[in-house]
MOPAC internal coordinates of N, CA, C and O (Angstrom, degrees):
PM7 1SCF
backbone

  N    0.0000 0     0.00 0     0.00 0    0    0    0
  C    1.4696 1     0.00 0     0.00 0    1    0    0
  C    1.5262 1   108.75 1     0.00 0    2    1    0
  O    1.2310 1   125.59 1   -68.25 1    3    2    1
  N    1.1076 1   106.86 1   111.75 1    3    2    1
  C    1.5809 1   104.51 1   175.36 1    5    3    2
  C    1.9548 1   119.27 1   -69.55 1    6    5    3
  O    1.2310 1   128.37 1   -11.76 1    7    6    5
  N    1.2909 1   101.49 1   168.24 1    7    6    5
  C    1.5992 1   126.08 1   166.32 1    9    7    6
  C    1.6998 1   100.12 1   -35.81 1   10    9    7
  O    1.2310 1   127.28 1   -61.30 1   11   10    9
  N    1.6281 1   103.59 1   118.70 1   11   10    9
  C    1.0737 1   119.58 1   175.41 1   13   11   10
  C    1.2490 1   113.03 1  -123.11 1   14   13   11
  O    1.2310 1   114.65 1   -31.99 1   15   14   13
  N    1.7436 1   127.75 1   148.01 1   15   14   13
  C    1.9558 1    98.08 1   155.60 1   17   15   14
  C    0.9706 1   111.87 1  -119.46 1   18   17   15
  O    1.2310 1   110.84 1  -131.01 1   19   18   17
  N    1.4611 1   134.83 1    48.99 1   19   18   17
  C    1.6126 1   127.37 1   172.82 1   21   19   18
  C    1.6140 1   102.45 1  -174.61 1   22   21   19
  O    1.2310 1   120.23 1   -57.13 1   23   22   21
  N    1.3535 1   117.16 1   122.87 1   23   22   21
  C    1.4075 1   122.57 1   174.49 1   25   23   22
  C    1.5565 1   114.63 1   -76.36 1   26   25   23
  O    1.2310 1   108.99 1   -39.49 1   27   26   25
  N    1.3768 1   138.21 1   140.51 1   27   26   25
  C    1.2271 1   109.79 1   136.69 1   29   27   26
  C    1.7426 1   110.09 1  -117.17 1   30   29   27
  O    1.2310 1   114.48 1   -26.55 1   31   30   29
  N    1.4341 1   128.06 1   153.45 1   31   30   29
  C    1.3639 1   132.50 1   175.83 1   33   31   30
  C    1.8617 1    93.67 1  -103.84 1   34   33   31
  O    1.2310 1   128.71 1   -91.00 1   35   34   33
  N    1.4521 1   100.82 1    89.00 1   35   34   33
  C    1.8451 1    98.64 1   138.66 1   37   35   34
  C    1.2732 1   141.44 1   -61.79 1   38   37   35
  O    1.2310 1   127.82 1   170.45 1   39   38   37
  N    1.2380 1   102.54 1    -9.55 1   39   38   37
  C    1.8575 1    99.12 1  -160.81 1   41   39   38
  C    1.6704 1   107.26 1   -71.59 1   42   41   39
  O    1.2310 1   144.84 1   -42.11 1   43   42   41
  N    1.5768 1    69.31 1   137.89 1   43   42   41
  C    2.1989 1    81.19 1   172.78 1   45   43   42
  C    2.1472 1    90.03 1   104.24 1   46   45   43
  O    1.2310 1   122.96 1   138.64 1   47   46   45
  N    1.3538 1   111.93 1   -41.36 1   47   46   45
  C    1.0294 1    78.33 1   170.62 1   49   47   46
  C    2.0800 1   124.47 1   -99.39 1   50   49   47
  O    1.2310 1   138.15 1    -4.52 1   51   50   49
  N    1.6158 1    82.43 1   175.48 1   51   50   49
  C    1.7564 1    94.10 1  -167.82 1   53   51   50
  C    1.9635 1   103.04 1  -115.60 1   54   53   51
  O    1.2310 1   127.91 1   -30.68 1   55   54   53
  N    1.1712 1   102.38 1   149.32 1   55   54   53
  C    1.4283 1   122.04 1  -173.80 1   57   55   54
  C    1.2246 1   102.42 1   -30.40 1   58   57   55
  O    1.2310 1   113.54 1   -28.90 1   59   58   57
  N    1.7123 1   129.82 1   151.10 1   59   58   57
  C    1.1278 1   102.57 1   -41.12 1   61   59   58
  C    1.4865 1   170.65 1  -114.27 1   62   61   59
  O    1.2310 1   134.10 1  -128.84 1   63   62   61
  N    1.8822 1    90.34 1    51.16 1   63   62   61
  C    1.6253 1   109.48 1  -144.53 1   65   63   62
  C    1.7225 1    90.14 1   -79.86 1   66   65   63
  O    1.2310 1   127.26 1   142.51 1   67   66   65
  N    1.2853 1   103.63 1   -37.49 1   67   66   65
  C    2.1195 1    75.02 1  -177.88 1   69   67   66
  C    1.7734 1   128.12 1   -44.34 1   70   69   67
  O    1.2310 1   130.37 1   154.16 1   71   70   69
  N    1.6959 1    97.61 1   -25.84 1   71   70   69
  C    1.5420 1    92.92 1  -175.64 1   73   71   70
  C    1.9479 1   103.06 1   -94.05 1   74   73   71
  O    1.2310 1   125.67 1   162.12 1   75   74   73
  N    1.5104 1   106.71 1   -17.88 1   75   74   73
  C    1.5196 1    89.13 1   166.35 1   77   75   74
  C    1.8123 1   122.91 1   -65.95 1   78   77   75
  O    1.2310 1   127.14 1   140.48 1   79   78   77
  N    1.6353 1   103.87 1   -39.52 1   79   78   77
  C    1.5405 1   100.52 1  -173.62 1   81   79   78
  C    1.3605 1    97.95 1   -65.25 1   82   81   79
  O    1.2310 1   107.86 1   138.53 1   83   82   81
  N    1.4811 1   140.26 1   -41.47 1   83   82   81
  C    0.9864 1   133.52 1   170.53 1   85   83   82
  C    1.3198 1   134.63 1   -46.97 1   86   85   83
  O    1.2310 1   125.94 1   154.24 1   87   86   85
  N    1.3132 1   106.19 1   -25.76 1   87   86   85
  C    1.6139 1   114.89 1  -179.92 1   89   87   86
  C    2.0479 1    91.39 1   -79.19 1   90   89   87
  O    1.2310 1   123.06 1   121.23 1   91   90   89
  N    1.0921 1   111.75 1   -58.77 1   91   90   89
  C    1.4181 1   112.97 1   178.84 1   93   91   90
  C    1.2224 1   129.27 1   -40.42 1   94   93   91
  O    1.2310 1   129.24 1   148.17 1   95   94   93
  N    1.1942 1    99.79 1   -31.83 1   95   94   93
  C    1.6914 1   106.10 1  -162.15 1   97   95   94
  C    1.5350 1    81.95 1  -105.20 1   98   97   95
  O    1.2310 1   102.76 1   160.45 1   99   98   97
  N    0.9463 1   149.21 1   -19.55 1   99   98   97
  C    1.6746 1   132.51 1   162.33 1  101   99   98
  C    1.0047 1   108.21 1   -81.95 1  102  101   99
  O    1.2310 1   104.80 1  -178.80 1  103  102  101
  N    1.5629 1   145.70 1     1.20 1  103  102  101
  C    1.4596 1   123.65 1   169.02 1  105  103  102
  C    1.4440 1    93.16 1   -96.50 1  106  105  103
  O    1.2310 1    99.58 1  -177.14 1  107  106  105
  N    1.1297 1   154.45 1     2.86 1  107  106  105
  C    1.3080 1   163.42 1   158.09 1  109  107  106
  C    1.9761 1   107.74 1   -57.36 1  110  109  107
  O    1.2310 1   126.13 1   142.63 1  111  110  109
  N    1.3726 1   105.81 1   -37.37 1  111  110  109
  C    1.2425 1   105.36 1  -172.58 1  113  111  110
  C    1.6651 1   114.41 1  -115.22 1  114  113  111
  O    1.2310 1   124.45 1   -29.75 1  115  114  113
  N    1.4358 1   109.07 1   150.25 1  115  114  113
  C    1.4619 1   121.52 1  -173.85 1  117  115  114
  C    1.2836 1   116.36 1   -51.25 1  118  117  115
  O    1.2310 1    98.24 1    11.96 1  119  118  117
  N    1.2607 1   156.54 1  -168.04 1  119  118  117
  C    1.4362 1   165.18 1   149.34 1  121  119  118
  C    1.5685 1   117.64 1   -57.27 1  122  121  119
  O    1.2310 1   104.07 1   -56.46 1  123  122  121
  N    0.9147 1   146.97 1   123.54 1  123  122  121
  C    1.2788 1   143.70 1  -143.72 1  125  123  122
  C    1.7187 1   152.00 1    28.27 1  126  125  123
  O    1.2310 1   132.48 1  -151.84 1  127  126  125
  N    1.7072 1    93.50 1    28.16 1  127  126  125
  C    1.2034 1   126.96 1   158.89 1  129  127  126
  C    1.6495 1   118.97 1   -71.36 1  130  129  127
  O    1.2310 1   121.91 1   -27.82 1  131  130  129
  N    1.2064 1   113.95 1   152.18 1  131  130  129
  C    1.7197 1   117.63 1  -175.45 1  133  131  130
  C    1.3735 1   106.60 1  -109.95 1  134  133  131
  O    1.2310 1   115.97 1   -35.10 1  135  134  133
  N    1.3885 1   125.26 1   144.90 1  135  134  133
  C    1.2219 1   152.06 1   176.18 1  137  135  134
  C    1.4194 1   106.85 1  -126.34 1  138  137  135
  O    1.2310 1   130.72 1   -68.75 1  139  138  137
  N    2.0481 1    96.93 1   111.25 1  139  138  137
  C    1.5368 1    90.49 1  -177.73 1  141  139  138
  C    1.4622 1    87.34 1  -106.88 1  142  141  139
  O    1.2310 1   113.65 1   -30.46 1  143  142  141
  N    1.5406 1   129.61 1   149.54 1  143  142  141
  C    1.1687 1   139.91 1  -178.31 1  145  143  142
  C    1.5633 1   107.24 1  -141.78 1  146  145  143
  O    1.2310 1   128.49 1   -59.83 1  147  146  145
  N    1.5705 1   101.25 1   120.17 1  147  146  145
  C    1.7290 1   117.69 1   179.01 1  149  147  146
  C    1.6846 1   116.48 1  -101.45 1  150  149  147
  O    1.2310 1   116.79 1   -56.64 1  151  150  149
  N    1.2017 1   123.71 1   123.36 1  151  150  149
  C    1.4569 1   124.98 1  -174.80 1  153  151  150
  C    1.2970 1   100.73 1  -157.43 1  154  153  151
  O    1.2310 1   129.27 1   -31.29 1  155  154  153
  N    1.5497 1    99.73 1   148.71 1  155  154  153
  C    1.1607 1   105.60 1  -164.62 1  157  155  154
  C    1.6657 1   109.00 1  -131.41 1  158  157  155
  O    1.2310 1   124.25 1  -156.99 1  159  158  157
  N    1.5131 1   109.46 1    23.01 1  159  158  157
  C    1.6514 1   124.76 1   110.58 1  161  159  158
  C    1.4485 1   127.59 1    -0.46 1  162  161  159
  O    1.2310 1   106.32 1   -78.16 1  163  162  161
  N    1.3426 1   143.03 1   101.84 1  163  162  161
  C    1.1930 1   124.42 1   165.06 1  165  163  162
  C    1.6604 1   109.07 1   -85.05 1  166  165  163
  O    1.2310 1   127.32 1   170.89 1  167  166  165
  N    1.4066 1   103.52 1    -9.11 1  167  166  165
  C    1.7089 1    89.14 1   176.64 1  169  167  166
  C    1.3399 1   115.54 1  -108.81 1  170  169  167
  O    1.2310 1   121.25 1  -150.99 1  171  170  169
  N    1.3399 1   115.22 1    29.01 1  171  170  169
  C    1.2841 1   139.26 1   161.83 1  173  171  170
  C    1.3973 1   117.39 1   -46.39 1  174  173  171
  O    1.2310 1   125.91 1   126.38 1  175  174  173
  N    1.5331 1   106.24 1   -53.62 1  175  174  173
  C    1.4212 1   126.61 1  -175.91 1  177  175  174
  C    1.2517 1   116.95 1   -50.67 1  178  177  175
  O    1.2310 1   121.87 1   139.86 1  179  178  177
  N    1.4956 1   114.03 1   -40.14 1  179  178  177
  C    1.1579 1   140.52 1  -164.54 1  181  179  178
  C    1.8809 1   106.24 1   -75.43 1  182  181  179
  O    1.2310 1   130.33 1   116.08 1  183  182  181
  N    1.3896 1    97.68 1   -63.92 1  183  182  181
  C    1.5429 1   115.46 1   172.18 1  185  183  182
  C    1.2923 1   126.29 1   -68.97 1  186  185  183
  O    1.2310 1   117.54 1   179.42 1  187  186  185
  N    1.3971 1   122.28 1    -0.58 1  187  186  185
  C    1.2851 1   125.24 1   171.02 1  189  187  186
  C    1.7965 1   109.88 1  -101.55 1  190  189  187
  O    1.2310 1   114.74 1   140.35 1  191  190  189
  N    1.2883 1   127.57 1   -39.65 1  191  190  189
  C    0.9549 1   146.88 1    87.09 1  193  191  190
  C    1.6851 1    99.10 1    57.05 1  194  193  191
  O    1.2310 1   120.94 1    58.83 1  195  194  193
  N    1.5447 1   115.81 1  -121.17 1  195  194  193
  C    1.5840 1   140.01 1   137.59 1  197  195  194
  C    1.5660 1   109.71 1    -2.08 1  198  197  195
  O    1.2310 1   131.38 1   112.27 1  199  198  197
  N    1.3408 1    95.63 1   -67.73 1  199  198  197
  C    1.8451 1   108.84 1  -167.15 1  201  199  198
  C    1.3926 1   111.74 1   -54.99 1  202  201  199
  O    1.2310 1   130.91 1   154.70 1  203  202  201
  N    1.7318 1    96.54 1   -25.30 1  203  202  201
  C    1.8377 1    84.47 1   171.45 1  205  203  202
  C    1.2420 1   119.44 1  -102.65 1  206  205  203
  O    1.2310 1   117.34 1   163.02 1  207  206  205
  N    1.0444 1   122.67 1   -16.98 1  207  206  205
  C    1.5406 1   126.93 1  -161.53 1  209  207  206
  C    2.0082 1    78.26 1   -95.45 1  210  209  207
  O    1.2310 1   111.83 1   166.85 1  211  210  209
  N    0.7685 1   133.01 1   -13.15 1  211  210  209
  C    1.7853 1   130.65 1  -174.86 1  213  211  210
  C    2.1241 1    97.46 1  -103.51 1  214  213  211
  O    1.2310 1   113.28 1   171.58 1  215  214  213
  N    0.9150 1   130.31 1    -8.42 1  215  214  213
  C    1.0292 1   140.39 1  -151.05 1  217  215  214
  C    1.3613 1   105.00 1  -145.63 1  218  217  215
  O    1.2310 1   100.29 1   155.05 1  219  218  217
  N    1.6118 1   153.31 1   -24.95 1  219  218  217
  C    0.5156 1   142.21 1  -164.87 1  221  219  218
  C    1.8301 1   138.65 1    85.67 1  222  221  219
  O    1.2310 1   133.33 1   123.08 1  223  222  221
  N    1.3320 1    91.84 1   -56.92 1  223  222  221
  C    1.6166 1   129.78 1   148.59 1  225  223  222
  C    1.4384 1    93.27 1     8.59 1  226  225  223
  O    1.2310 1   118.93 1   -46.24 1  227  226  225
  N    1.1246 1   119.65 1   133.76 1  227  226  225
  C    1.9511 1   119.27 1   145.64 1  229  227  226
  C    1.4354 1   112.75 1   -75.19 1  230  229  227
  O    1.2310 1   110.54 1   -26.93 1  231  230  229
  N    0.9449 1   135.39 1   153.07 1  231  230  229
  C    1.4483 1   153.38 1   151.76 1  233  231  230
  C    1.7655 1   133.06 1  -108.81 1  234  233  231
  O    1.2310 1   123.21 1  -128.93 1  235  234  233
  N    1.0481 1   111.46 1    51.07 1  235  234  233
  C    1.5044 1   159.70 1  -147.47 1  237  235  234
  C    1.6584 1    92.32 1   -68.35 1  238  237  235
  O    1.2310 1   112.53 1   151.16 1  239  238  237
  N    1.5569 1   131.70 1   -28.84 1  239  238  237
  C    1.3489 1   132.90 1   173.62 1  241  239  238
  C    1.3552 1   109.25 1  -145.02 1  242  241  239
  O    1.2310 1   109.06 1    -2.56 1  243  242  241
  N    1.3033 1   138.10 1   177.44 1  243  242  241
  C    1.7171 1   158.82 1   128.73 1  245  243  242
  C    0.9215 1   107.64 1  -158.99 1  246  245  243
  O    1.2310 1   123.68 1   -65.81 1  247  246  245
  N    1.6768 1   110.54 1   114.19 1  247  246  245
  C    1.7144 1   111.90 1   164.84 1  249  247  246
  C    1.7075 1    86.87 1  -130.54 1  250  249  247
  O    1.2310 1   127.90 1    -3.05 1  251  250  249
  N    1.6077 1   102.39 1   176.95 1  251  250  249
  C    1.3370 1   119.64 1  -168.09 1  253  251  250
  C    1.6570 1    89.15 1  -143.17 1  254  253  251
  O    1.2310 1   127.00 1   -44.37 1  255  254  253
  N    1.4581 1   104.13 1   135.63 1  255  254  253
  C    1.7239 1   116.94 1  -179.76 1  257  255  254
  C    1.4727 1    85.40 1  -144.56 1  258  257  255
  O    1.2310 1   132.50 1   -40.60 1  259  258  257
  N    1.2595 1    93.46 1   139.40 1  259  258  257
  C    1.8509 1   102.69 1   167.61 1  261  259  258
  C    1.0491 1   122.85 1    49.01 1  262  261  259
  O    1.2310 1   117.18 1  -176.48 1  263  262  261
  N    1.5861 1   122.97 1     3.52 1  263  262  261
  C    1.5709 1   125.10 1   175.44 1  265  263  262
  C    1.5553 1    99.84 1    92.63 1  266  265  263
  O    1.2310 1   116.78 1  -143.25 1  267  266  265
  N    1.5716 1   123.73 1    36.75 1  267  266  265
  C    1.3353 1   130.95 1  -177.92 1  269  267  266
  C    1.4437 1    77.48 1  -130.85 1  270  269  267
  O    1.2310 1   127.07 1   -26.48 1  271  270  269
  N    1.3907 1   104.00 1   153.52 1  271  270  269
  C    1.5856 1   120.71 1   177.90 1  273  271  270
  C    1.4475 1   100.04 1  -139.30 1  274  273  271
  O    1.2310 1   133.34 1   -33.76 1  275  274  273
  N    1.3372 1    91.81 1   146.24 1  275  274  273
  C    1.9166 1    97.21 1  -154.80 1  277  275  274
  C    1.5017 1    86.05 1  -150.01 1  278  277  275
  O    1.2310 1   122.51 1   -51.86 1  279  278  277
  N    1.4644 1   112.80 1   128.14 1  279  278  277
  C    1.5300 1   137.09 1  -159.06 1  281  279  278
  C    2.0158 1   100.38 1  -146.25 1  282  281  279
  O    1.2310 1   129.23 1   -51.29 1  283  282  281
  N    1.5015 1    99.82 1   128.71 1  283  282  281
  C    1.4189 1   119.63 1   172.35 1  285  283  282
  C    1.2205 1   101.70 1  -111.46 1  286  285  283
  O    1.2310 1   122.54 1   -80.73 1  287  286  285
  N    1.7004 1   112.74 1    99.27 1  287  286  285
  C    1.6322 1   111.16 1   166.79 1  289  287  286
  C    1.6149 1   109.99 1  -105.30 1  290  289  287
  O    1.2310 1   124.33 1   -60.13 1  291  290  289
  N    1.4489 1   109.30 1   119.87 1  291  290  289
  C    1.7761 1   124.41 1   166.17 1  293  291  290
  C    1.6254 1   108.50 1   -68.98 1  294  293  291
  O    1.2310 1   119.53 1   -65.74 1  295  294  293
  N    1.3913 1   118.51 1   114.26 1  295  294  293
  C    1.8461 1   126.31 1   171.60 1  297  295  294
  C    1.3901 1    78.86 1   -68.26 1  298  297  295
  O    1.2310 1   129.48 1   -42.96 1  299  298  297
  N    1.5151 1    99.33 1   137.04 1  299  298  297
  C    1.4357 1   117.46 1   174.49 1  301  299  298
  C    1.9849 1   107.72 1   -86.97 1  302  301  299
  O    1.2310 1   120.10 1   180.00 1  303  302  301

């Protein structure tokens, strides 16, 4: 997992608050800062996914360990 500067913990929630805290917690950060965001969502993948290519956003990682889904979003 690479250099991040801001966590968010989704887990527990379900579509579609991981991509709202996510939208939040990236207007919090400068332009080419990282947002690592954990949820444990399986249609997370899907909606993060969208959220960047709809957003602009980089999407810089998604892997899944243990049924945790773990996402590196770059503020464009």
């Amino acid at each position: 997992m690479a250099d991040f500067d801001q966590e968010l913990d989704a887990s527990g929630l379900n579509c579609p608050l991981p991509i709202l805290r996510a939208k939040k917690s990236l207007s919090s950060l400068e332009s080419g800062q990282v947002l690592h965001i954990i949820a444990t969502d399986p249609g997370s993948v899907k909606d993060f996914e969208a959220f960047a290519k709809q957003t602009g956003n980089e999407l810089l990682e998604s892997t899944e360990e243990g049924g945790k889904f773990q996402f590196l979003v770059k503020k464009k």
